[in-house]
C-alpha positions as CSV (number, residue, x, y, z in Angstrom):
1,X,320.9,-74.7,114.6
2,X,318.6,-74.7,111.7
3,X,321.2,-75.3,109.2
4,X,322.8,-77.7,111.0
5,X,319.1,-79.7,111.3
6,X,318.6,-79.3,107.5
7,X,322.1,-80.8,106.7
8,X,321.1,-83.9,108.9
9,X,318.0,-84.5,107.6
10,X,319.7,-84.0,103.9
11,X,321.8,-87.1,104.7
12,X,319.0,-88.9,105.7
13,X,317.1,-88.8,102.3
14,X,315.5,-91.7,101.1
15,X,314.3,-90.8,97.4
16,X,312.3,-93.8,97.1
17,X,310.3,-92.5,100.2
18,X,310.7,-89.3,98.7
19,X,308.8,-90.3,95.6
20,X,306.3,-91.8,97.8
21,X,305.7,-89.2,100.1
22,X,304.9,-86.7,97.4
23,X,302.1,-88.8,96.3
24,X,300.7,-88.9,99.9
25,X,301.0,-85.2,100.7
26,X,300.7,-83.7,97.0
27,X,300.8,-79.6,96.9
28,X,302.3,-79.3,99.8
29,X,306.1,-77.8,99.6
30,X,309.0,-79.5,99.5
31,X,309.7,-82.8,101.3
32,X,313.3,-84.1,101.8
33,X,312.2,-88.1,101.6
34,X,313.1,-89.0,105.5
35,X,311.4,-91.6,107.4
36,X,309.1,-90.0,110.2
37,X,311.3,-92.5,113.2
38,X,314.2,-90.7,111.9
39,X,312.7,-87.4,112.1
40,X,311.7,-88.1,115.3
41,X,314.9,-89.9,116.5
42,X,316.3,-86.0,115.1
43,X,313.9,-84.4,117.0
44,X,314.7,-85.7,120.5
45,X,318.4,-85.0,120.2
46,X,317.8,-81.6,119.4
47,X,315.5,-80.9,122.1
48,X,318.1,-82.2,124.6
49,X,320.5,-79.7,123.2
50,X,319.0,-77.0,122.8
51,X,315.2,-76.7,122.5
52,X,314.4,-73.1,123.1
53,X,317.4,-72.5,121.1
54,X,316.0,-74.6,118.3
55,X,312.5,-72.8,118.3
56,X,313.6,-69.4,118.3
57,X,315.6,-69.8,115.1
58,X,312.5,-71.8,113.4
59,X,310.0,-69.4,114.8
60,X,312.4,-66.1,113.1
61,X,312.7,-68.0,110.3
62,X,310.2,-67.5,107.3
63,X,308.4,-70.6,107.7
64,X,307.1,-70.9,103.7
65,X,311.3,-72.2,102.9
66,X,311.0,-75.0,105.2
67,X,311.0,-78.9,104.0
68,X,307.8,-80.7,105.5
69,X,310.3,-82.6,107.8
70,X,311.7,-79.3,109.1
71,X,308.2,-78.3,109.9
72,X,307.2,-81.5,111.7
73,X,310.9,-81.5,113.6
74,X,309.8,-78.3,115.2
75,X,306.2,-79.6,116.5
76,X,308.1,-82.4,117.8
77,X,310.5,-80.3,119.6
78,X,307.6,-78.6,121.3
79,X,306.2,-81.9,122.6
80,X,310.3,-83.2,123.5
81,X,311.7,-80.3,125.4
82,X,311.5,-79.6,129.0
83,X,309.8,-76.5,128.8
84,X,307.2,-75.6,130.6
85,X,303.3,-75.3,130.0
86,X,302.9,-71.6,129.2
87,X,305.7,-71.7,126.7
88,X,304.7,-74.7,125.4
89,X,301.2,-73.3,124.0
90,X,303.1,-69.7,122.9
91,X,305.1,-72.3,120.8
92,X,302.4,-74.0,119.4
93,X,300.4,-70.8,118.8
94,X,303.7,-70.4,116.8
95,X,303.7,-73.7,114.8
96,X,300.1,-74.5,114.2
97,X,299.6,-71.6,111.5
98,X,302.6,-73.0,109.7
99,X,301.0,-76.4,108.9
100,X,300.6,-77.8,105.6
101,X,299.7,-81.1,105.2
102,X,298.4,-84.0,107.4
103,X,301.5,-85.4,108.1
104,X,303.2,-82.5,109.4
105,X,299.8,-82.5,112.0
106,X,299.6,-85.5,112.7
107,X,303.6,-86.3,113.5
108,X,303.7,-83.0,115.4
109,X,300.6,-83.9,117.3
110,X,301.4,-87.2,118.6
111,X,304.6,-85.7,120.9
112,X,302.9,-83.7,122.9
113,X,301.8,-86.1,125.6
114,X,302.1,-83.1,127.8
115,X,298.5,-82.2,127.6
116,X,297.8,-85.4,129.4
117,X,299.0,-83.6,132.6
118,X,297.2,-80.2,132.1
119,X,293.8,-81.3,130.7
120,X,291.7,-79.0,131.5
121,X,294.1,-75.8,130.6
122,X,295.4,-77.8,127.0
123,X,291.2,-79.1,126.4
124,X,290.6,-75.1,126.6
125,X,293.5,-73.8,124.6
126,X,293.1,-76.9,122.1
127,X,289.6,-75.7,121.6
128,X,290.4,-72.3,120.4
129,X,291.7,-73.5,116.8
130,X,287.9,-74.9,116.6
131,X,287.2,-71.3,115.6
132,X,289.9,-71.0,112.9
133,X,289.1,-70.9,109.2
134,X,292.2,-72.5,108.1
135,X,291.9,-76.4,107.2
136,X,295.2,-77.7,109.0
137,X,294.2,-75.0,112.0
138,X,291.1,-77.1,112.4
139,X,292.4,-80.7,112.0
140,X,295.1,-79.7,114.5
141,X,292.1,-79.5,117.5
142,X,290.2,-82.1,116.0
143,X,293.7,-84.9,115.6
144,X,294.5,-83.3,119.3
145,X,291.5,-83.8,120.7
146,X,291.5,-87.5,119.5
147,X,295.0,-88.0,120.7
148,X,294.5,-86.8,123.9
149,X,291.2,-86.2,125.4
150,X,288.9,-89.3,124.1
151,X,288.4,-90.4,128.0
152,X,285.0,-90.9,130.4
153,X,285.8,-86.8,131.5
154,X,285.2,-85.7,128.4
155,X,284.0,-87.7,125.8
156,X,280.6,-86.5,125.4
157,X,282.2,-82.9,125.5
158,X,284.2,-84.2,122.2
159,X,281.2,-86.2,120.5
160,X,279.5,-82.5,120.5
161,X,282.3,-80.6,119.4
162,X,282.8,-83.4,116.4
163,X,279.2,-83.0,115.8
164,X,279.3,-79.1,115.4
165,X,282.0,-79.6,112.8
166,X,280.9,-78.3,109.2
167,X,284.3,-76.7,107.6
168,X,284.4,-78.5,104.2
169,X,288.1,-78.9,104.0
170,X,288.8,-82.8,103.0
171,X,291.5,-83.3,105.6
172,X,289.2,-82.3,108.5
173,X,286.6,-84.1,107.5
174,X,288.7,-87.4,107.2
175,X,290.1,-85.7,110.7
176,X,286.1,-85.9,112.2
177,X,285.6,-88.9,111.0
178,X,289.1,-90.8,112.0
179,X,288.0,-89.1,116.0
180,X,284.7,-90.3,115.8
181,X,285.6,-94.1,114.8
182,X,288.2,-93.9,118.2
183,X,285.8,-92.3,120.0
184,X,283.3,-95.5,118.7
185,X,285.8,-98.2,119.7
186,X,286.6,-96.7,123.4
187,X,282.7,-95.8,124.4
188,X,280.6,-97.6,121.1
189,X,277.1,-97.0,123.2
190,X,278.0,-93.1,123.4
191,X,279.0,-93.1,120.2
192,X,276.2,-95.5,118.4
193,X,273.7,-92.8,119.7
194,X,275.4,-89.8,117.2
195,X,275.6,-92.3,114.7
196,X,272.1,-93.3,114.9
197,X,270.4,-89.6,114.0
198,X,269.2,-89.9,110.6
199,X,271.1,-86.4,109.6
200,X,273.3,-82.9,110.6
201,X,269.5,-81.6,110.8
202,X,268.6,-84.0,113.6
203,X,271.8,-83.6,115.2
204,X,274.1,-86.0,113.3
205,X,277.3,-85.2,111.7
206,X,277.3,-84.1,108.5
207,X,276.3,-87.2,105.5
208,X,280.0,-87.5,104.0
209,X,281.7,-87.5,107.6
210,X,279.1,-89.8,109.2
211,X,279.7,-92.4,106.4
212,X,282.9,-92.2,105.7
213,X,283.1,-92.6,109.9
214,X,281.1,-95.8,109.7
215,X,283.6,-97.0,106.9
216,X,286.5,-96.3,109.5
217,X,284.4,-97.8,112.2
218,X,284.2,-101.0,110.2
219,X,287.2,-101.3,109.3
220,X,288.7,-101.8,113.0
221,X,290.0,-105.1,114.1
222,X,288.6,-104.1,117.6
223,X,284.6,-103.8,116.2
224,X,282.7,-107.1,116.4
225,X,281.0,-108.4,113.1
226,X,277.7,-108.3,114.7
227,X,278.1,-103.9,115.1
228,X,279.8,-104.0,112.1
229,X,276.2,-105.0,110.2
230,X,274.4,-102.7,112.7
231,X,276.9,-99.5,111.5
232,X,276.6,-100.5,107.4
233,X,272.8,-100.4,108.2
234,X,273.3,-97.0,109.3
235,X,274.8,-95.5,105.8
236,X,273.5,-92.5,104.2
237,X,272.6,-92.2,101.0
């Protein structure tokens, strides 16, 4: 099935977007140049085929030859398929180590609206990659949690974990601060109260993240001008 996914994909290049895309996700493997609603469009056909089908070839497969859309075809398929829970995570545990970029997270992540019915067993399994080393490891938990789990249960659960959060890769930082500024729109007053601790030694996020979150913050059309002042107050130098 794999070959026959790369050959549709292959007609599906766009080289503009091609030329684009490189400049968005530089150093990261080859990309083919297709649209993410195409990828995705790709991705739901094949997990009405044939889903496990699908993931046992990618998962036997050496994962470094892959195009970035093959990779973010197969977190898709994960969230698409009618499979359930348990195999759902093995298949994950399967794909997360093989991301590598933002944009393979990030398009992965958003299809797996499953977790919405199993909270408390996907919060806990989500978790786990908190612990990893690996940058795209971390900003897998940290987009996921965002996506999914930003709610009255368990925001102040999240607003601590973001708060622990000291890996210095770039893309999980821009990950912590993208979570915090949703977590700021949905509860601002639970959120305005991390934001207001002066630094990481009082129990504030870490100077880069906690302004770069405040940027994000301010840049929402859902943030009033009057806390928009109050945040830019709040800067670090």
């Amino acid at each position: 099935m794999i070959e026959d996914v790369r050959e549709k994909l292959s007609a599906m290049t766009d080289e503009a977007f091609r030329a684009f895309n490189e400049k968005l996700v530089p150093g990261t493997g080859g990309t083919l140049g297709v649209r993410v609603p195409k990828v995705r469009e790709l991705a739901k056909a094949v997990a009405e085929e044939d889903a496990e089908g699908f993931l046992n070839e990618m998962e036997a497969a050496d994962g470094s030859g892959f195009y970035q859309e093959e990779l973010m075809l197969q977190g898709m398929v994960i969230g698409y398929g009618k499979l359930p829970l348990e195999e759902r995570l093995r298949r994950l545990d399967a794909w997360v180590p093989r991301i590598n970029s933002w944009a393979v997270c990030d398009c992965g992540n958003s299809t797996l609206k499953f977790m919405k019915k199993y909270p408390e067993e996907c919060f806990a399994y989500v978790c786990k990659y908190l612990e990893c080393e690996g940058e795209y490891e971390v900003r897998f938990a940290v987009v996921t949690l965002m996506e999914y789990f930003v709610t009255e249960e368990y925001i102040d659960r999240l607003l601590e974990i973001y708060r622990k959060i000291h890996h210095e890769g770039y893309y999980v930082k821009m990950g912590v601060a993208w979570a915090v500024s949703v977590c700021y729109v949905k509860f601002p007053e639970k959120t305005k109260r991390l934001l207001e601790r002066e630094s990481a030694e009082a129990g504030g996020l870490p100077d880069w993240t906690h302004n770069k979150a405040i940027q994000k913050i301010r840049e929402s059309r859902r943030v009033s001008g009057e806390d928009k002042e109050a945040l830019n107050r709040w800067k670090r130098k």
